[in-house]
C-alpha positions in Angstrom: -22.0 -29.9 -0.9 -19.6 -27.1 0.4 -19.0 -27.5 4.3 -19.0 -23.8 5.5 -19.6 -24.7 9.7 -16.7 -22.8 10.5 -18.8 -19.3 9.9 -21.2 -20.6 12.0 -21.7 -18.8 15.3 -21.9 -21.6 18.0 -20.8 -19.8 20.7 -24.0 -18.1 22.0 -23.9 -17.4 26.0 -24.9 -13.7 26.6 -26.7 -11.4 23.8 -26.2 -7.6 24.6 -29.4 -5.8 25.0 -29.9 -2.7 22.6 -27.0 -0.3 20.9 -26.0 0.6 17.7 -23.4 0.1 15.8 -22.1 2.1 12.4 -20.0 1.2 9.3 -18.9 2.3 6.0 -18.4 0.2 3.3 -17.4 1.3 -0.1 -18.3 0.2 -3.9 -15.5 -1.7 -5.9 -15.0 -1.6 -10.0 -14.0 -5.1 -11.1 -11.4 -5.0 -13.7 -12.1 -8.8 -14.3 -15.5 -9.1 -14.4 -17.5 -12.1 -12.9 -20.7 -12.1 -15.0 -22.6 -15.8 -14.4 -23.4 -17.4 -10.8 -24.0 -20.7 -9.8 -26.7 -21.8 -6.4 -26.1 -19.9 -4.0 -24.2 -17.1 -5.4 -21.2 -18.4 -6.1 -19.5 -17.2 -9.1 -19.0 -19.1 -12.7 -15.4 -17.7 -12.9 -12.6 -15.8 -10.2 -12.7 -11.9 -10.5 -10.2 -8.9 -9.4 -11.2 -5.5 -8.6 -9.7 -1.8 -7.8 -12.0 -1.2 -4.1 -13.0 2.7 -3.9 -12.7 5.4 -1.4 -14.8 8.3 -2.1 -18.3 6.1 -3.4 -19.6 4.5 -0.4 -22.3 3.6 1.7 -22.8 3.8 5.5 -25.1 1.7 7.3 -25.7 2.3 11.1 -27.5 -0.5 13.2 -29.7 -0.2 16.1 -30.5 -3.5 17.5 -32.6 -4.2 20.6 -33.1 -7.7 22.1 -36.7 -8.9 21.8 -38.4 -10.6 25.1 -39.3 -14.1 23.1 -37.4 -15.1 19.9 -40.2 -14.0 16.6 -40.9 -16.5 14.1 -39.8 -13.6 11.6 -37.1 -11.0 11.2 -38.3 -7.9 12.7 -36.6 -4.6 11.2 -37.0 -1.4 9.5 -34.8 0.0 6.9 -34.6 3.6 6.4 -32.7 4.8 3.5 -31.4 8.4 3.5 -33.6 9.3 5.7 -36.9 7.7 4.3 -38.3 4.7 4.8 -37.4 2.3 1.8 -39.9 -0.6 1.7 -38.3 -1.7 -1.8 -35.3 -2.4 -0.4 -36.9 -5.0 2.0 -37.4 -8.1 -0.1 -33.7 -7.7 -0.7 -32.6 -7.8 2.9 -35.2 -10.0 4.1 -33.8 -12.7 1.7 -30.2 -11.8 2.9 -31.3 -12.2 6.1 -32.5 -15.8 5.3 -29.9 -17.1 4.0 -27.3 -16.0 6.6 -29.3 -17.1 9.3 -27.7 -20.5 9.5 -24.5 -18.6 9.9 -25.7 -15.7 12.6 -28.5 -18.1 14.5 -29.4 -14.8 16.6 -31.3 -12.4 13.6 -34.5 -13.5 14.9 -33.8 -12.2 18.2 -33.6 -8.6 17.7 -35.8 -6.1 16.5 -33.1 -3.8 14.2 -33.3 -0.3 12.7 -31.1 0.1 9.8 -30.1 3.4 8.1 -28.3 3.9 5.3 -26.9 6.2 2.8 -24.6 6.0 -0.1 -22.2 8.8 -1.1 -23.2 8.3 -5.2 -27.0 7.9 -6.6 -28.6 4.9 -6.3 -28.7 2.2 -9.3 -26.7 4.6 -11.2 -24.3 1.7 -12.2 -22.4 2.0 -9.2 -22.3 -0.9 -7.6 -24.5 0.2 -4.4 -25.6 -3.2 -4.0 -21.5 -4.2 -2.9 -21.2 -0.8 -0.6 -24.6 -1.4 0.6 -24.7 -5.4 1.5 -20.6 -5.4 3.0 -21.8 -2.5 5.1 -24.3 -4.3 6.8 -22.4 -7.6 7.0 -19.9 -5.6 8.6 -22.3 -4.0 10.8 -23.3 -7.6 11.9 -20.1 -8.7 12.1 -19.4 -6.4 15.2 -22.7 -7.1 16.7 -21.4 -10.8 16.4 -18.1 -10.1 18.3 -19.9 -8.8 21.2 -21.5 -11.7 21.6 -18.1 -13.7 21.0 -15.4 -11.8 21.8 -12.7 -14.7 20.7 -13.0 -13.8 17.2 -10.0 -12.4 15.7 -9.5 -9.4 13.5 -8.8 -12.2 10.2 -11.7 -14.3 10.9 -14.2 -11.6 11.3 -13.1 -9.8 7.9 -13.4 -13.5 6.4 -16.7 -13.9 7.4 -17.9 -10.7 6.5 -17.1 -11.2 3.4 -18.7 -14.8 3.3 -21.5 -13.0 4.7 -22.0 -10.0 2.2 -21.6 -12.6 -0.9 -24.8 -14.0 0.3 -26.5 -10.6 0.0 -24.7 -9.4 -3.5 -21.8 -11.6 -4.9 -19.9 -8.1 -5.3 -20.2 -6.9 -2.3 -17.6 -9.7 -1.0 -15.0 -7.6 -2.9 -15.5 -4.2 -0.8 -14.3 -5.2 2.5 -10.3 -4.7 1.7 -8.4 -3.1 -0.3 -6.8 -1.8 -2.2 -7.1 -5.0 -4.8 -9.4 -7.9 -3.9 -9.8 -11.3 -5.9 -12.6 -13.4 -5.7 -13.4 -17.0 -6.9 -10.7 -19.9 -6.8 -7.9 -19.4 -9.2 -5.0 -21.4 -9.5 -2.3 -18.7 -9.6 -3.7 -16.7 -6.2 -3.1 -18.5 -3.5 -6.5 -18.9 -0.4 -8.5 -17.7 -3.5 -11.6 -19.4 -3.2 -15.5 -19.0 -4.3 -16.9 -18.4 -0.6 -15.2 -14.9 0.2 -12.5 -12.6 -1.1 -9.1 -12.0 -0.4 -6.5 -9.2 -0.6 -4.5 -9.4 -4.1 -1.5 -11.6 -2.1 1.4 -10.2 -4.2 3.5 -6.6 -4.0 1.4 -4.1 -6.2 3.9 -1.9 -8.9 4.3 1.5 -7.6 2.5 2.6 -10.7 -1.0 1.8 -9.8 -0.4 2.8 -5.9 -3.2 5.8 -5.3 -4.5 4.8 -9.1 -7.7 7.4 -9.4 -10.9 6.2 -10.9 -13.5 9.4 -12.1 -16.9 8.0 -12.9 -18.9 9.4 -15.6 -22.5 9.5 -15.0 -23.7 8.9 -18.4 -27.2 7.5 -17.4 -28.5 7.7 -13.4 -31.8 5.8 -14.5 -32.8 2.7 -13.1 -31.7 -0.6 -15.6 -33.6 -1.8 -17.6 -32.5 -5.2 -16.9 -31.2 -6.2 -13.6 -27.7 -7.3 -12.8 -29.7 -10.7 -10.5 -31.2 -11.2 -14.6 -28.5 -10.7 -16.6 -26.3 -13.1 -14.6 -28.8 -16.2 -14.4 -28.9 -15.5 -18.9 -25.9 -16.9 -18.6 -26.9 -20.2 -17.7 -26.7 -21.6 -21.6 -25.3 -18.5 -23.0 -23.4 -20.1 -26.4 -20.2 -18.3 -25.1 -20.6 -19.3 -21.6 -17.9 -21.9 -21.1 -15.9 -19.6 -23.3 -16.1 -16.4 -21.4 -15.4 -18.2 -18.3 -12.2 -19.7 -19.3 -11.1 -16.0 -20.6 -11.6 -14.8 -17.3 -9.0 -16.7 -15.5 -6.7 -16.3 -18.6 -7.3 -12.6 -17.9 -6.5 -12.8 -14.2 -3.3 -14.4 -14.7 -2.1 -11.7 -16.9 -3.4 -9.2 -14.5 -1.3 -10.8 -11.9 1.8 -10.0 -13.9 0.9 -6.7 -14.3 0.1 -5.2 -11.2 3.5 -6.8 -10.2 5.6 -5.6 -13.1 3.3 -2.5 -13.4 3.1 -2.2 -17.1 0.5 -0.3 -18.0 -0.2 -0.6 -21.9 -0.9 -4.2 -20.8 -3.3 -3.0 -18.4 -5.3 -0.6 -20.5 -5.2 -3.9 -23.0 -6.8 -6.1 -20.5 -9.3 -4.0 -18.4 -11.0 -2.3 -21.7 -11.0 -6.3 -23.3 -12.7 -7.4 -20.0 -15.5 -4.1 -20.2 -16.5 -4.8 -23.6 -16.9 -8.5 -23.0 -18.8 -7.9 -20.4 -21.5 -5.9 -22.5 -20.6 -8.7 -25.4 -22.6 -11.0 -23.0 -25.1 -9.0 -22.4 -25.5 -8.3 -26.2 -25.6 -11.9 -26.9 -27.6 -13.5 -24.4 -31.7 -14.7 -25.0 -33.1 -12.2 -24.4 -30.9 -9.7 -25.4 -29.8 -6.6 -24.1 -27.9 -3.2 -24.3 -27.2 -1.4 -20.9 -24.9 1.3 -23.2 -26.3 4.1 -24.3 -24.8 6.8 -27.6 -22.9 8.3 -24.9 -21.0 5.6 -23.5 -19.8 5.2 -27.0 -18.6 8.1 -27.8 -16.8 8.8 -24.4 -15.1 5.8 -25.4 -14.0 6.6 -28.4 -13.1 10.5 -27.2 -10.9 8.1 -24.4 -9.4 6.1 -27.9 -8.3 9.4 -29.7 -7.2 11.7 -26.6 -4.7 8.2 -25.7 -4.2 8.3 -29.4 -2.9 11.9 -29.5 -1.4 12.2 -26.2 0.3 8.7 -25.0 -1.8 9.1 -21.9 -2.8 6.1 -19.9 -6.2 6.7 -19.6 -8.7 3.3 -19.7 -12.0 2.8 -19.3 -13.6 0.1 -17.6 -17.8 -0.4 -17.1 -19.8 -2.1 -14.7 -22.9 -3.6 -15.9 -24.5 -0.4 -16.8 -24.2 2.8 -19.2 -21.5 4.9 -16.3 -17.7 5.0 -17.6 -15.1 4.3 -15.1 -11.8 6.3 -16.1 -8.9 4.7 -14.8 -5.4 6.6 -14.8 -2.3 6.9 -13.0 -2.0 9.5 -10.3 0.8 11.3 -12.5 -1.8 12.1 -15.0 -4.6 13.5 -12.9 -4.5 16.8 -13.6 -4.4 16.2 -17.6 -7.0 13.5 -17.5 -9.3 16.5 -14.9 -8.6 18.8 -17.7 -9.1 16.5 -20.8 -12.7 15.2 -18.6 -14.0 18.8 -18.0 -13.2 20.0 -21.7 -14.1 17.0 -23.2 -16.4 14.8 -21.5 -18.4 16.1 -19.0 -20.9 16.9 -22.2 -22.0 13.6 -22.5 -22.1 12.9 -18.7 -26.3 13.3 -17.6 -26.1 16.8 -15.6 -22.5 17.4 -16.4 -21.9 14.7 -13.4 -18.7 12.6 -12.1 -17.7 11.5 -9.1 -13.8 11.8 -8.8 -13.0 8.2 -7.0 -8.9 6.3 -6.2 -8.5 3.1 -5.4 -9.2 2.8 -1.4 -8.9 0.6 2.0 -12.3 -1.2 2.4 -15.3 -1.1 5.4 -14.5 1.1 8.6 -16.4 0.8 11.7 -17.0 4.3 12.8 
């Protein structure tokens, strides 16, 4: 069994009475994915990821202090405005299994709001903004009640925390490059909460832009929850997971050398493989759609033509993450709105870089 008592909050003298409290979190794009969990949400293999700026959510808090303690959490979540009672399975479950960790949940009555900056299941990660947003939240309601907690621990937890809500979401609290899951090569990696990449990033992928294509804002048809517990006997399982870390060591090399053809090479590898997963898992799935392809292969021919270095990366849905150099942004805006924004549902993107992580604000 893992020992995690040090993100336990012992020291519970005096609990503030009512105020609120507002963060923003933001989403991340993994360029290794992590696609396979084992109890409780702990991933199969170690992950790195670009964390964003521009798509992000913001959560504010209010918490009161209840007269007696309830024998059930007492909130009310209101998203964008409008009540979302969906979304409260999701953090009711959260809130169970943090409550060993933050023994005080039962003793306020909380409003949470909360909006994201991007649509909703649109293949954007909203699940990582949304969960480290209100572990963060948490976090600095937990640091009134023990102020000895320093800056370090607090982000450590939070992101202990917010893997207990959505395993991404422990990937959105820093940036601008965060690993996850125990690798041999990253030193304080570990499976419990993420870290900052340790190592000097190339100057060539400082202020690196990611635009996201909205190719599809529908819901899923298949969960990201579901297509990570197919995994558990997937043929190519073991496989896949070895790859990973194979991966991640090459991607350490090359955000420290900075070469990019070996960048493209790897991130585009890791996106397909992803959806190779999903394609051969029982039951099988397809979360592309026509259009995904064909923006890929537009991507293919304009690198083809141009020497541009332009990738793509996807997250487990049908949306195409454009990654480029900031010396290329104003070929790759031109390319996108002559080229690509045809295939994009609505003519939308969201123009995204690579960002800092969770504010309190």
């Amino acid at each position: 069994m893992n020992d995690y008592s040090q993100f336990v909050l012992a020291n519970i003298s005096k609990l503030p009475e009512a105020g609120t409290i507002t963060c923003s979190s933001p989403s991340n794009i993994a360029l290794v994915k992590y696609w396979g969990k084992r109890p409780i949400q702990l991933p199969e293999n170690p992950s790195i990821s670009f964390t964003l700026e521009a798509c992000k959510t913001t959560t504010s808090l209010q918490y009161k202090k209840r007269n007696e303690p309830g024998e059930d959490f007492d909130f009310e979540l209101l998203f964008e405005g409008k009540p979302k009672p969906d979304f409260k399975p999701k953090i009711k479950s959260f809130f169970t299994r943090i409550e060993e960790y933050l023994p005080v949940l039962k003793q306020y009555t909380f409003v949470i709001e909360t909006s994201n900056t991007f649509p909703h299941s649109s293949g954007i990660a909203s699940s990582a903004s949304g969960m480290s947003a209100l572990a963060f939240c948490l976090m600095q309601l937990e640091r009134k009640i023990n102020p000895e907690i320093t800056d370090e621990e607090c982000i450590v937890k939070t992101s202990f925390l917010a893997r207990l809500g959505s395993g991404s979401a422990c990937r959105s609290l820093e940036g601008p490059i965060t690993v996850w899951g125990t690798h041999h090569e990253i030193p304080k990696s570990n499976d419990a909460y993420a870290i900052q990449f340790p190592y000097e990033v190339h100057q060539n992928f400082k202020n690196y832009q990611d635009t996201i294509l909205l190719i599809d804002k529908g819901e899923k048809q298949v969960s990201s929850t579901v297509g990570h517990d197919l995994m558990h006997g997937h043929p190519f399982a073991n496989k896949r997971f070895e790859q990973a870390s194979i991966n991640l060591t090459k991607l350490k090399e090359i955000l420290i050398s900075g070469d990019l053809n070996a960048f493209i090479e790897v991130v585009e590898s890791e996106a397909l493989t992803l959806h190779a997963m999903m394609m051969t898992s029982l039951p099988y799935f397809i979360l592309m759609k026509p259009n995904t392809l064909t923006v890929i292969n537009k991507i293919w021919e304009y690198r083809k033509k141009t020497g541009s270095k332009l990738c793509f990366t996807l997250d487990a849905g049908a949306n195409v993450h454009l990654l480029y150099p900031d010396s290329e942004k104003n070929e790759v805006l031109s390319f996108i709105t002559s080229e690509l924004v045809a295939y994009c549902q609505n003519g939308q993107y969201i123009c995204d870089k690579i960002g800092l992580g969770a504010k309190i604000l």
